[in-house]
N, CA, C and O atoms as a MOPAC input file, in Angstrom:
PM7 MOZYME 1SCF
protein

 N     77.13300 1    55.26500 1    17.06100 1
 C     76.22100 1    55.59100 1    18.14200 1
 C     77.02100 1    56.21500 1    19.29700 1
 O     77.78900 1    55.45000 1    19.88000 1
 N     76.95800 1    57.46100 1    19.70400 1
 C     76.89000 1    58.00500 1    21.55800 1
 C     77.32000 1    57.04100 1    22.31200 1
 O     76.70800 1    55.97500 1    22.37700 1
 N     78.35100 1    57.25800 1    22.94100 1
 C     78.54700 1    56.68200 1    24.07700 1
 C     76.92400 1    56.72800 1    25.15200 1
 O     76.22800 1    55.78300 1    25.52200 1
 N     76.78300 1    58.02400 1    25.36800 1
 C     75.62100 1    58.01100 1    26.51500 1
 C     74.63600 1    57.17800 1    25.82700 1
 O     74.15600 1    56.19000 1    26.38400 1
 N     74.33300 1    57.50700 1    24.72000 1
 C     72.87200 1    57.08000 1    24.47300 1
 C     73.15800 1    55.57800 1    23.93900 1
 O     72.12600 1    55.16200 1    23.41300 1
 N     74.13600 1    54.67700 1    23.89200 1
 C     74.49400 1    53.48600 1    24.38400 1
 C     74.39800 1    52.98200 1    26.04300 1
 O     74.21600 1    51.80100 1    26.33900 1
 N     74.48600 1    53.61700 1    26.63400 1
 C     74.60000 1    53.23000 1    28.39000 1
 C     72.84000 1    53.77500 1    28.46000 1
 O     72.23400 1    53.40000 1    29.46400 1
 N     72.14400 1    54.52600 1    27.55600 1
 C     70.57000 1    54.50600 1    28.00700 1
 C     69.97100 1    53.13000 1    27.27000 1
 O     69.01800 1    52.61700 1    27.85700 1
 N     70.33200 1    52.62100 1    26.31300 1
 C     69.84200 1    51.75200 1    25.35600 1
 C     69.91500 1    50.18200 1    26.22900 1
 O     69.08400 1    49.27400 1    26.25600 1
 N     71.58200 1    50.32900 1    27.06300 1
 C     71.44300 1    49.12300 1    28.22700 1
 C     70.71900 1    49.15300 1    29.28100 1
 O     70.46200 1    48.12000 1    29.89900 1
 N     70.32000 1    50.22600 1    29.61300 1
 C     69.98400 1    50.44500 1    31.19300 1
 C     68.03300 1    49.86000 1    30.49000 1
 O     67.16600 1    49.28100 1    31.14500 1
 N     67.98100 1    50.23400 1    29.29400 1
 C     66.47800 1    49.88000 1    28.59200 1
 C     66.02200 1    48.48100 1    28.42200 1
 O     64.88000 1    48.05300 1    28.59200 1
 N     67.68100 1    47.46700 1    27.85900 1
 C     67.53500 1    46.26500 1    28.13600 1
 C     67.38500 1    45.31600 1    29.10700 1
 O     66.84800 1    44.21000 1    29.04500 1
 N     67.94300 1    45.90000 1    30.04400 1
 C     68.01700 1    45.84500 1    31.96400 1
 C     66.82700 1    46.01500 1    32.47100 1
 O     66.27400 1    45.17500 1    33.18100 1
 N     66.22200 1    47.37500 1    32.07000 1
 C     64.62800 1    47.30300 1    32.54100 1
 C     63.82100 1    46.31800 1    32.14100 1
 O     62.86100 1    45.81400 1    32.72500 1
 N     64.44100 1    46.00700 1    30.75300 1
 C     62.78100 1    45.05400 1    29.93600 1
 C     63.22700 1    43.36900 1    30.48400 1
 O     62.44000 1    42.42300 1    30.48400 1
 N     64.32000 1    43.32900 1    30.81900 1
 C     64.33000 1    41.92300 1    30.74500 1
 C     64.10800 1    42.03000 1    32.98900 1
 O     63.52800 1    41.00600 1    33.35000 1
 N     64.30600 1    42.58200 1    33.71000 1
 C     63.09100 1    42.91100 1    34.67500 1
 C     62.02200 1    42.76800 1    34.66300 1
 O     61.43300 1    41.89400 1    35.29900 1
 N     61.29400 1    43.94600 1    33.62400 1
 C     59.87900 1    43.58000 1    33.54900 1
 C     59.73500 1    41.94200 1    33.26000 1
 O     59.11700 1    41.26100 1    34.07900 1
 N     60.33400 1    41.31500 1    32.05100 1
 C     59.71700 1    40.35800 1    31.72800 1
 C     60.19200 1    38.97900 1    32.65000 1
 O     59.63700 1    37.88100 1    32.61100 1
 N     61.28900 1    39.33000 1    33.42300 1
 C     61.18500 1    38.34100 1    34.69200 1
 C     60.34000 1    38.31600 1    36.18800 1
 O     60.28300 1    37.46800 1    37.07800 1
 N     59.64500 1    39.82100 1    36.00200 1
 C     58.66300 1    40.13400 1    37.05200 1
 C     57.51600 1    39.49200 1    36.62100 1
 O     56.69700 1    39.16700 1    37.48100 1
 N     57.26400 1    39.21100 1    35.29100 1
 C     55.97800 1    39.00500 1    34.63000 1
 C     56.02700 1    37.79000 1    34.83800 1
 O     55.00700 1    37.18900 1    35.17500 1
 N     57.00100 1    37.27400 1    34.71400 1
 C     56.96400 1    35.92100 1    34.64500 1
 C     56.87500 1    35.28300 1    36.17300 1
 O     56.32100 1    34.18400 1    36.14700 1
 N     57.26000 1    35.67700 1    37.41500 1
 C     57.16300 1    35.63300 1    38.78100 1
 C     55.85100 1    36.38400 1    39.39400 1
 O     55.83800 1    36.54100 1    40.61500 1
 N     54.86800 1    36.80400 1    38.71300 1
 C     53.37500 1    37.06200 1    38.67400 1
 C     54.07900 1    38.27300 1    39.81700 1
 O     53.80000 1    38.15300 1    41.01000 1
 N     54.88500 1    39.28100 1    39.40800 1
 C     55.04700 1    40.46300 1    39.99800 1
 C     54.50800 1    41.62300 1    38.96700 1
 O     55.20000 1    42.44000 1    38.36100 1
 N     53.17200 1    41.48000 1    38.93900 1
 C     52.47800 1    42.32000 1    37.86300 1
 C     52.86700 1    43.84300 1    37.99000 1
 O     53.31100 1    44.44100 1    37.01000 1
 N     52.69000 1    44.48600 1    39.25200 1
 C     52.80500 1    46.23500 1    39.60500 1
 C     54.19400 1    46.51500 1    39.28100 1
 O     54.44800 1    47.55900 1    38.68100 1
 N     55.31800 1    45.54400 1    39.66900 1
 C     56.66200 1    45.76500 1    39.39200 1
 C     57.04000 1    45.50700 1    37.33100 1
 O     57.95500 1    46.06600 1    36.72500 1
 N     56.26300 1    44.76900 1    36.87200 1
 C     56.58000 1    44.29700 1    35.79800 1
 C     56.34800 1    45.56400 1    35.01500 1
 O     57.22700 1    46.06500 1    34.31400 1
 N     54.85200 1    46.18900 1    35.18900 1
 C     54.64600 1    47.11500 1    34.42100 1
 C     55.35800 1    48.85700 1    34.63000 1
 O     55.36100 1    49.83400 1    33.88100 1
 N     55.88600 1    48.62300 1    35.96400 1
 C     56.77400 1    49.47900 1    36.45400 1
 C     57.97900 1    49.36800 1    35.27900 1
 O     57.88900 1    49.98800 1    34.21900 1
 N     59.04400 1    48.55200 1    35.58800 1
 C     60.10700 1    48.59800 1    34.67400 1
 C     59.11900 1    48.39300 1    33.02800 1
 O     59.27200 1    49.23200 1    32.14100 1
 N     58.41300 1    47.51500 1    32.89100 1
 C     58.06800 1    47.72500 1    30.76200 1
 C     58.20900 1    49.24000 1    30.62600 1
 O     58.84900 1    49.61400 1    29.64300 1
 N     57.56400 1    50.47700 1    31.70700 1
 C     57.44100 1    51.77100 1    31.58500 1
 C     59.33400 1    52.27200 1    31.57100 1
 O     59.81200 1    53.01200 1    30.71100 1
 N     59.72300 1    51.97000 1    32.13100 1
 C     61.41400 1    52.61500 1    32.37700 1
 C     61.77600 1    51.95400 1    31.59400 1
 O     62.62500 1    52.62700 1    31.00900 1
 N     61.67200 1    50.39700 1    30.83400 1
 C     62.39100 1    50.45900 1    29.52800 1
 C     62.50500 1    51.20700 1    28.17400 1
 O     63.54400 1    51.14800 1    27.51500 1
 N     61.42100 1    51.91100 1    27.77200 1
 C     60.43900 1    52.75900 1    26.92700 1
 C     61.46700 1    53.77400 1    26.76800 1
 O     62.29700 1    53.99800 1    25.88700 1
 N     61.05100 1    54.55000 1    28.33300 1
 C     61.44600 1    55.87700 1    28.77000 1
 C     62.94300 1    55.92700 1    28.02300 1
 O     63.29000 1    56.68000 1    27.11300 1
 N     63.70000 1    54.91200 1    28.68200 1
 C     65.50700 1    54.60200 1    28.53700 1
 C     65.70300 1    54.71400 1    27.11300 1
 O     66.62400 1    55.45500 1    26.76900 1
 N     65.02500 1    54.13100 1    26.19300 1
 C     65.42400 1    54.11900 1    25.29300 1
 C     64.52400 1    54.62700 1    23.60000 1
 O     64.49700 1    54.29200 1    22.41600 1
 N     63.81000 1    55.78200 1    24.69600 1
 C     63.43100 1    56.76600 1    23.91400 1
 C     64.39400 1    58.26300 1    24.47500 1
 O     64.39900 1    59.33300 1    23.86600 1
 N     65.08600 1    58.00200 1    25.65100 1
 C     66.14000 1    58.83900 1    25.68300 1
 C     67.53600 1    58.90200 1    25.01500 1
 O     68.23300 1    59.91000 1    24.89600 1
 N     67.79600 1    57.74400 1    24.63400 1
 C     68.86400 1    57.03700 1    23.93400 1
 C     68.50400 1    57.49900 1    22.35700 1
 O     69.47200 1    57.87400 1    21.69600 1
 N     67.27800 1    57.50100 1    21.74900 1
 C     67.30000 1    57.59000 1    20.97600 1
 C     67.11600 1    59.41000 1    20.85500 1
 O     67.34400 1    59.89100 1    19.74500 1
 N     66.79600 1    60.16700 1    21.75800 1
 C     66.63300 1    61.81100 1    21.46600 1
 C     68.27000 1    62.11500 1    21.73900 1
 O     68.72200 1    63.15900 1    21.26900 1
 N     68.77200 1    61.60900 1    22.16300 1
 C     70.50300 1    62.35300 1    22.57400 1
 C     71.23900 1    61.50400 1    21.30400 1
 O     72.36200 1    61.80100 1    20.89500 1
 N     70.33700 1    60.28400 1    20.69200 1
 C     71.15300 1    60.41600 1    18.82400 1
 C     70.37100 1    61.31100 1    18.09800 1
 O     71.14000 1    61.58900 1    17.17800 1
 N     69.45600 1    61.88100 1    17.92200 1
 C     68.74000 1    62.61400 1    17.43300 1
 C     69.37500 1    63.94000 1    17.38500 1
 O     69.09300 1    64.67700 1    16.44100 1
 N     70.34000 1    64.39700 1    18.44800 1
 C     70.75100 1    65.91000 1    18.77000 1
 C     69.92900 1    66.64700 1    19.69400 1
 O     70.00200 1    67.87200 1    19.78700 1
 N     68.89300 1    65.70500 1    20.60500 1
 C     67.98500 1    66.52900 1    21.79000 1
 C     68.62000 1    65.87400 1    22.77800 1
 O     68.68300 1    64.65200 1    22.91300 1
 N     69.20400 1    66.90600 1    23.63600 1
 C     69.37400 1    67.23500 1    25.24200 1
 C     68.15700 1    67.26400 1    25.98400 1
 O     67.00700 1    67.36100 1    25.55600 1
 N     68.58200 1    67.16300 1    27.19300 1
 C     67.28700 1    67.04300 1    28.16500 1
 C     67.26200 1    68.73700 1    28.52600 1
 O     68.15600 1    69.49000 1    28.13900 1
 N     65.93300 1    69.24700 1    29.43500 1
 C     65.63700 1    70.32400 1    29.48100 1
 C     66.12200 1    70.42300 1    31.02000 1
 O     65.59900 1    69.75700 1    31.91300 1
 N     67.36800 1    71.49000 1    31.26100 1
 C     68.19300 1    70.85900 1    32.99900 1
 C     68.79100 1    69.96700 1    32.71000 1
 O     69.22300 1    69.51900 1    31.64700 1
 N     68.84300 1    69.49600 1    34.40000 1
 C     69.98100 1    68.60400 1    34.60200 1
 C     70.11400 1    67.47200 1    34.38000 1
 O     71.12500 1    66.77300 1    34.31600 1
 N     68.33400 1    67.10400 1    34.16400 1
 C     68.05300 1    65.57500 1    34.21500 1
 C     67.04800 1    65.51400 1    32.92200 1
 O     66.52800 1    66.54900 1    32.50600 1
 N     66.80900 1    64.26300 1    32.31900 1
 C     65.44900 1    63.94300 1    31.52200 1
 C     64.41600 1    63.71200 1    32.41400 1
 O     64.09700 1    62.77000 1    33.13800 1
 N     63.86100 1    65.09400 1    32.11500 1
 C     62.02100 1    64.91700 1    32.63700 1
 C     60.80800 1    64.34100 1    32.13100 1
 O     60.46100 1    64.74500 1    31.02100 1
 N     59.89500 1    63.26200 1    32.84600 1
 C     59.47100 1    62.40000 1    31.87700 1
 C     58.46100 1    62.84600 1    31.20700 1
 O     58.12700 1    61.95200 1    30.42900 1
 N     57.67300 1    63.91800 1    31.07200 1
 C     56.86900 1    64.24800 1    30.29100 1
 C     57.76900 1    65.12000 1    28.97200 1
 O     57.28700 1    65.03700 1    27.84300 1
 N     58.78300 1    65.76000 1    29.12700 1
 C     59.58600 1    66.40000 1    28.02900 1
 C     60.07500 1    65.35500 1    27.39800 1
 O     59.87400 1    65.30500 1    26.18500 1
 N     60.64400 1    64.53600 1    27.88600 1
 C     60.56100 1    62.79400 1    27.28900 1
 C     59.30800 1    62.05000 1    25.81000 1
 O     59.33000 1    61.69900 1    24.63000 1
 N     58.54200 1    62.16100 1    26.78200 1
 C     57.36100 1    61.84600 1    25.81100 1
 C     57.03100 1    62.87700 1    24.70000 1
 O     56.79700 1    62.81900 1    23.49300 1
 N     57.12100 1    63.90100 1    25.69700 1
 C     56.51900 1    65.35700 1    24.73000 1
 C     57.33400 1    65.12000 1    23.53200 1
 O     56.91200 1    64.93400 1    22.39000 1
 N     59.09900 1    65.16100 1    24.11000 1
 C     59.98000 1    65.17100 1    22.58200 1
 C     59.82900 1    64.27200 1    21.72800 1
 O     59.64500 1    64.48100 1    20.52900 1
 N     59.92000 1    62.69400 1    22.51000 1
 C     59.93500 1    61.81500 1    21.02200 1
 C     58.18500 1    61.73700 1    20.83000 1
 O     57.85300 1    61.57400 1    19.65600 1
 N     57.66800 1    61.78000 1    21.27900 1
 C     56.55500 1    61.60300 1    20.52300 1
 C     56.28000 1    62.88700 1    19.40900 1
 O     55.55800 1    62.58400 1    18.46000 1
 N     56.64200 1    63.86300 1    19.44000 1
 C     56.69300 1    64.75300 1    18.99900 1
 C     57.65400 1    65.21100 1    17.80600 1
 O     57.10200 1    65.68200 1    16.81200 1
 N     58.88800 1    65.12400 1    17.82200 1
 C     60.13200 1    65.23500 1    17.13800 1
 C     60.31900 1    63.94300 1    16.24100 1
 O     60.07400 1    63.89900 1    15.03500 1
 N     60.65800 1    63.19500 1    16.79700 1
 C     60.92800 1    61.54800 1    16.57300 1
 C     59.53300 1    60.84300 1    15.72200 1
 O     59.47100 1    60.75300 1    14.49600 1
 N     58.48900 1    60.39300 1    16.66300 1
 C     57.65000 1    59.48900 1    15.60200 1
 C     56.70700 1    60.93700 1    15.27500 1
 O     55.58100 1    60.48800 1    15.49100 1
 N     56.57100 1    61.89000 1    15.02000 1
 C     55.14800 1    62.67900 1    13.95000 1
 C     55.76500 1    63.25800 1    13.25200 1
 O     55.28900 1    63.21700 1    12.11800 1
 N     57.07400 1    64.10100 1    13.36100 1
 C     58.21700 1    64.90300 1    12.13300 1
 C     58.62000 1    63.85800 1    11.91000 1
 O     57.84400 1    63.33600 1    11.10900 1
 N     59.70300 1    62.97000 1    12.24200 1
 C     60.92800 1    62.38000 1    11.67600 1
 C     60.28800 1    60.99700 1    11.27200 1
 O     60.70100 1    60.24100 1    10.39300 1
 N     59.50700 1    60.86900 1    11.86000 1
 C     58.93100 1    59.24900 1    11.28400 1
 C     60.11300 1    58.61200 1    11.83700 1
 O     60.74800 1    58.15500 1    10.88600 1
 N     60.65900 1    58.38800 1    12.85600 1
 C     61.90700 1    57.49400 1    13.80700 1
 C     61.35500 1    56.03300 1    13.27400 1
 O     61.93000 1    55.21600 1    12.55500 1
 N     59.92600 1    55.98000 1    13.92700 1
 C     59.29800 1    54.01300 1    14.21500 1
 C     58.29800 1    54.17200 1    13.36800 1
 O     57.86600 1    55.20900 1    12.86600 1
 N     57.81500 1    52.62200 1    13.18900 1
 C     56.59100 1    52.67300 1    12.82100 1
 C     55.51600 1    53.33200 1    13.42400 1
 O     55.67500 1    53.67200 1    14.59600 1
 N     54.17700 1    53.65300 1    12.72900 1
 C     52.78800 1    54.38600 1    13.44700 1
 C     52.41600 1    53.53900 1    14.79500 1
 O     52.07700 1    54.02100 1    15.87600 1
 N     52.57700 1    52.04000 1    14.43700 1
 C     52.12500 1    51.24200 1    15.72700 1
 C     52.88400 1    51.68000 1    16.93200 1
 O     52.64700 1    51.03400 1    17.95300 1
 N     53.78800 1    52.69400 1    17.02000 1
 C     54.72000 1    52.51400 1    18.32200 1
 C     54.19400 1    54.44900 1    19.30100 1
 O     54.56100 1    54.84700 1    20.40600 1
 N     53.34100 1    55.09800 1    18.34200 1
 C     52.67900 1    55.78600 1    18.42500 1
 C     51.59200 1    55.79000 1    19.93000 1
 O     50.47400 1    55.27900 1    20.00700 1
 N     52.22300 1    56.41000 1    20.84100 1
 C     51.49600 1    56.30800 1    22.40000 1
 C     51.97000 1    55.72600 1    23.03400 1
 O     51.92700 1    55.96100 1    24.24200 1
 N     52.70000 1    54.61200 1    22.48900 1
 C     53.05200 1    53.45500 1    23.81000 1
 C     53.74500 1    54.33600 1    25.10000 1
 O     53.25100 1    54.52400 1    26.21100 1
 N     54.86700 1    54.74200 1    24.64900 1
 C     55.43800 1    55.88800 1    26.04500 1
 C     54.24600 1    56.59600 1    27.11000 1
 O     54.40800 1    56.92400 1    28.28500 1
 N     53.06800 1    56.70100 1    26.30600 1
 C     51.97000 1    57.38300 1    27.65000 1
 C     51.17000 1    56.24800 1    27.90700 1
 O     50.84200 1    56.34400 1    29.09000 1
 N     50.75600 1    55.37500 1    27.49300 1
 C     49.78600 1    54.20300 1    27.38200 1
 C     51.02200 1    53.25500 1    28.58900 1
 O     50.68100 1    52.45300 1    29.45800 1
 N     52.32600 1    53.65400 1    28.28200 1
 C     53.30600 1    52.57200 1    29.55500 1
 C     53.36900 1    53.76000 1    30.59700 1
 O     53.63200 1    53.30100 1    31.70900 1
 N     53.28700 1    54.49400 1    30.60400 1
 C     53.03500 1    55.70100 1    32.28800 1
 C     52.13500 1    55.69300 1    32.69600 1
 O     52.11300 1    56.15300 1    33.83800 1
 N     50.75800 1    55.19100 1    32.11500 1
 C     49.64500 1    55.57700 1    32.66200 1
 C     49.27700 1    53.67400 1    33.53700 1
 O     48.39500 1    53.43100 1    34.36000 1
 N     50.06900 1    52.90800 1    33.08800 1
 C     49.84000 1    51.70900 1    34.00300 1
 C     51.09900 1    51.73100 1    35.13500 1
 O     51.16500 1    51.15000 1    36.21800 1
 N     52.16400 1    52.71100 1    34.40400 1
 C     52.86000 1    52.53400 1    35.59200 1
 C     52.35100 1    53.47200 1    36.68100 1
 O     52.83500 1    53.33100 1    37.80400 1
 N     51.70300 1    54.13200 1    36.53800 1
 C     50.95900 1    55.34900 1    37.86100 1
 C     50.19500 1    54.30000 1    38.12400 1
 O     50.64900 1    53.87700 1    39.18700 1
 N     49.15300 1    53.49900 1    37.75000 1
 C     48.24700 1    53.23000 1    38.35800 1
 C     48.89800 1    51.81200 1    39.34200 1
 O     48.17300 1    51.07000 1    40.00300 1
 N     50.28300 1    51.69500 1    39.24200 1
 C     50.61400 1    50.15500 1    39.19900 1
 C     51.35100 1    50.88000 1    40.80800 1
 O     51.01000 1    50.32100 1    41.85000 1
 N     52.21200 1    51.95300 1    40.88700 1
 C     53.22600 1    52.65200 1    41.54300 1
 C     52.04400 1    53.13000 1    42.68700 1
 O     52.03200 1    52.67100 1    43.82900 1
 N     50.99300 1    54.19400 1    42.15200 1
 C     50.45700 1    54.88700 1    43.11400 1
 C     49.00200 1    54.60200 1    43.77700 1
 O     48.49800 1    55.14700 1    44.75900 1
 N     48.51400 1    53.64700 1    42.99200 1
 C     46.55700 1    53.63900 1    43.21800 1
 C     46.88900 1    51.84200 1    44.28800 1
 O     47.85700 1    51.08200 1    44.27300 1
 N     45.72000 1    51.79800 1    44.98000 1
 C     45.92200 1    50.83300 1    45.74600 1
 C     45.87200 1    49.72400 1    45.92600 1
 O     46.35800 1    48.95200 1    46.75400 1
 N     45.09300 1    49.62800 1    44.89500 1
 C     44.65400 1    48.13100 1    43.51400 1
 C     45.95400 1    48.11400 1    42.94700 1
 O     46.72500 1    49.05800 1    42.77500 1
 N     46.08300 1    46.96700 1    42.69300 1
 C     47.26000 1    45.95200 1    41.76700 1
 C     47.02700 1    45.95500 1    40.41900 1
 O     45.93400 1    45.78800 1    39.87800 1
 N     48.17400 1    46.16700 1    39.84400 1
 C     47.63200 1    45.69600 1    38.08100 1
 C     47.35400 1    44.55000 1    38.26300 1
 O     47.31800 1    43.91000 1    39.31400 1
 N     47.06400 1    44.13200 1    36.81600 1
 C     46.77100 1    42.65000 1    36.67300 1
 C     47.28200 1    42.07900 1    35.97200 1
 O     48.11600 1    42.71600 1    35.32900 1
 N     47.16100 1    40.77800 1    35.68000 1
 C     48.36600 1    40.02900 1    34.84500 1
 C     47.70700 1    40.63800 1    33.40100 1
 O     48.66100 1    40.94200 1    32.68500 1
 N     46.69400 1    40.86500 1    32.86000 1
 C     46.42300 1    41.46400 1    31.33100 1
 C     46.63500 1    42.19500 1    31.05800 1
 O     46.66900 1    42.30700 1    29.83200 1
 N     47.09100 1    43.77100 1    32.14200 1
 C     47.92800 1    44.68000 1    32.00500 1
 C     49.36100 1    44.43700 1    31.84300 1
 O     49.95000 1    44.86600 1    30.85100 1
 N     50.19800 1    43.50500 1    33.13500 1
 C     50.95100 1    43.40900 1    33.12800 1
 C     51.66600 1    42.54000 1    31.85200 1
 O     52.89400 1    42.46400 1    31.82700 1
 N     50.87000 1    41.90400 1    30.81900 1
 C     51.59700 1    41.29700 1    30.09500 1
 C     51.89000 1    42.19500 1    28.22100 1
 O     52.69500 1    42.03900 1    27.30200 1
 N     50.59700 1    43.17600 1    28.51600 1
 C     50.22500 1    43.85200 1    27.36200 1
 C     51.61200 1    45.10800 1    27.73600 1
 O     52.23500 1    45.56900 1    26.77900 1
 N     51.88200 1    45.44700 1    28.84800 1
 C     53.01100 1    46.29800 1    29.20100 1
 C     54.06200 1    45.84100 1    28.55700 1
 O     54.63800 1    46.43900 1    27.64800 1
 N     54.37100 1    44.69200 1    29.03100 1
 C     55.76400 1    44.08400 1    28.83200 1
 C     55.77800 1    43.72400 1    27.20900 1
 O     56.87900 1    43.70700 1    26.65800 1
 N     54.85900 1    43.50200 1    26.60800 1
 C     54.57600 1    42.79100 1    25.33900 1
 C     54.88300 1    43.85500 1    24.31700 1
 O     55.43100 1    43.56400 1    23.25400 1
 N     54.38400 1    45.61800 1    24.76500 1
 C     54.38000 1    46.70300 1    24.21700 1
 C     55.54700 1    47.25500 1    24.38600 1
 O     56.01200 1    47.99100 1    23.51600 1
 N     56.31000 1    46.94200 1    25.71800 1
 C     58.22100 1    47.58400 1    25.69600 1
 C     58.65900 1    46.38000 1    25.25900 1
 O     59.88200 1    46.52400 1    25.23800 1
 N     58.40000 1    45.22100 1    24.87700 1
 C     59.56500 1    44.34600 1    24.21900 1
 C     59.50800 1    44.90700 1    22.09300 1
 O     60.24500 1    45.45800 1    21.27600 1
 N     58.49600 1    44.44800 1    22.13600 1
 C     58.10200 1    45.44600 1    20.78000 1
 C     59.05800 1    46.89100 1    20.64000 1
 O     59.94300 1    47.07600 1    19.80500 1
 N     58.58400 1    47.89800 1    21.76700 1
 C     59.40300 1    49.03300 1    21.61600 1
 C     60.77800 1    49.07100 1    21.31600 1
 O     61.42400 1    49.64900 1    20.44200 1
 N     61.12500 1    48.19200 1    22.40400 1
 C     62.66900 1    48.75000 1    22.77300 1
 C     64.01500 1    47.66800 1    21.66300 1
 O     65.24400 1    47.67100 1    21.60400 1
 N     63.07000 1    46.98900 1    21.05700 1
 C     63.54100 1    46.09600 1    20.22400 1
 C     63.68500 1    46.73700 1    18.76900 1
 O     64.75000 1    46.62000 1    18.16200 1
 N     62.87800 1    47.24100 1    18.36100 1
 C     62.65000 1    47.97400 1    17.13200 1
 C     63.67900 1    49.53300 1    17.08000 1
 O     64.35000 1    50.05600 1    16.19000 1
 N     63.37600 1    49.89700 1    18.51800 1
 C     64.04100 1    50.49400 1    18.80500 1
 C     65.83100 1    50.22400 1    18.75800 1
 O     66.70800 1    51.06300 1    18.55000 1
 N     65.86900 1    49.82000 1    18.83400 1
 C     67.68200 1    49.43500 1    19.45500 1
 C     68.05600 1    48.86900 1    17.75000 1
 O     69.21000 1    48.85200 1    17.32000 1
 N     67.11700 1    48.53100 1    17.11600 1
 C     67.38100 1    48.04500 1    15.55300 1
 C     67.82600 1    49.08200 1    14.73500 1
 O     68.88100 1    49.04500 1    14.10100 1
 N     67.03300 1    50.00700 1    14.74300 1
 C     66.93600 1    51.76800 1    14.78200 1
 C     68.89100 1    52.38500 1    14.74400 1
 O     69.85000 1    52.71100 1    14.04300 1
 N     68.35100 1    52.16900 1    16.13400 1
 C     69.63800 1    52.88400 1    16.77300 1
 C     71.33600 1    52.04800 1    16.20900 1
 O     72.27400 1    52.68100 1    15.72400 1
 N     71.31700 1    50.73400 1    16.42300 1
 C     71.94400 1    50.36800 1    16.08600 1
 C     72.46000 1    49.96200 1    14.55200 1
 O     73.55100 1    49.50500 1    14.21300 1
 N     71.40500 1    50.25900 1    13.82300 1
 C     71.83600 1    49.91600 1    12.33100 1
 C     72.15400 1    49.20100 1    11.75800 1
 O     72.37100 1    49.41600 1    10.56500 1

């Protein structure tokens, strides 16, 4: 495995075990915040083993999604079908969690965290071999 895409795979474990200590401290908006940046981390980890670079200087998060959802789970079959959306299904609570003025809730916040522990676990199984 990449050096880099080892230091994205930690920074993924770092997020999820956040989320799931936010979850657990009924910090629902923050929890589903990081479940979303664990995802992200280590669906980047897994496109820079794949042989995909980011587009620029940085990974942009929709070229993110666009790639592995795209490259990774519908060509390459990377994960199982169940892991299919989670990357937009975890952005779309983290917008609503980050920007709208209402609070998630703990049934969001636990289905977040429940869906990047799943991810990033299967994931890192993947990666690591």
């Amino acid at each position: 495995m990449q050096a880099e895409s080892r230091l994205f795979l930690a920074k993924a474990r770092e997020s999820l075990a956040s989320a799931e200590a936010d979850l657990e401290a009924g910090r629902f908006n923050s929890a589903a915040n990081r479940a979303y940046y664990s995802v992200f981390q280590a669906a980047v980890a897994a496109l820079i083993e794949q042989g995909v670079g980011p587009r620029g200087a940085s990974w942009d998060h929709k070229f993110v999604i666009s790639e592995f959802s795209g490259k990774l789970m519908r060509r390459r079959k990377l994960m199982a079908a169940q892991f299919v959306g989670v990357l937009d299904s975890l952005l779309t609570a983290r917008l609503r969690a980050d920007y709208r003025a209402n609070s998630i809730g703990m049934k969001t916040a636990r289905r977040s965290t429940k869906e990047a522990r799943g991810f990033v676990t299967e994931l890192t199984r993947i990666l690591e071999g």
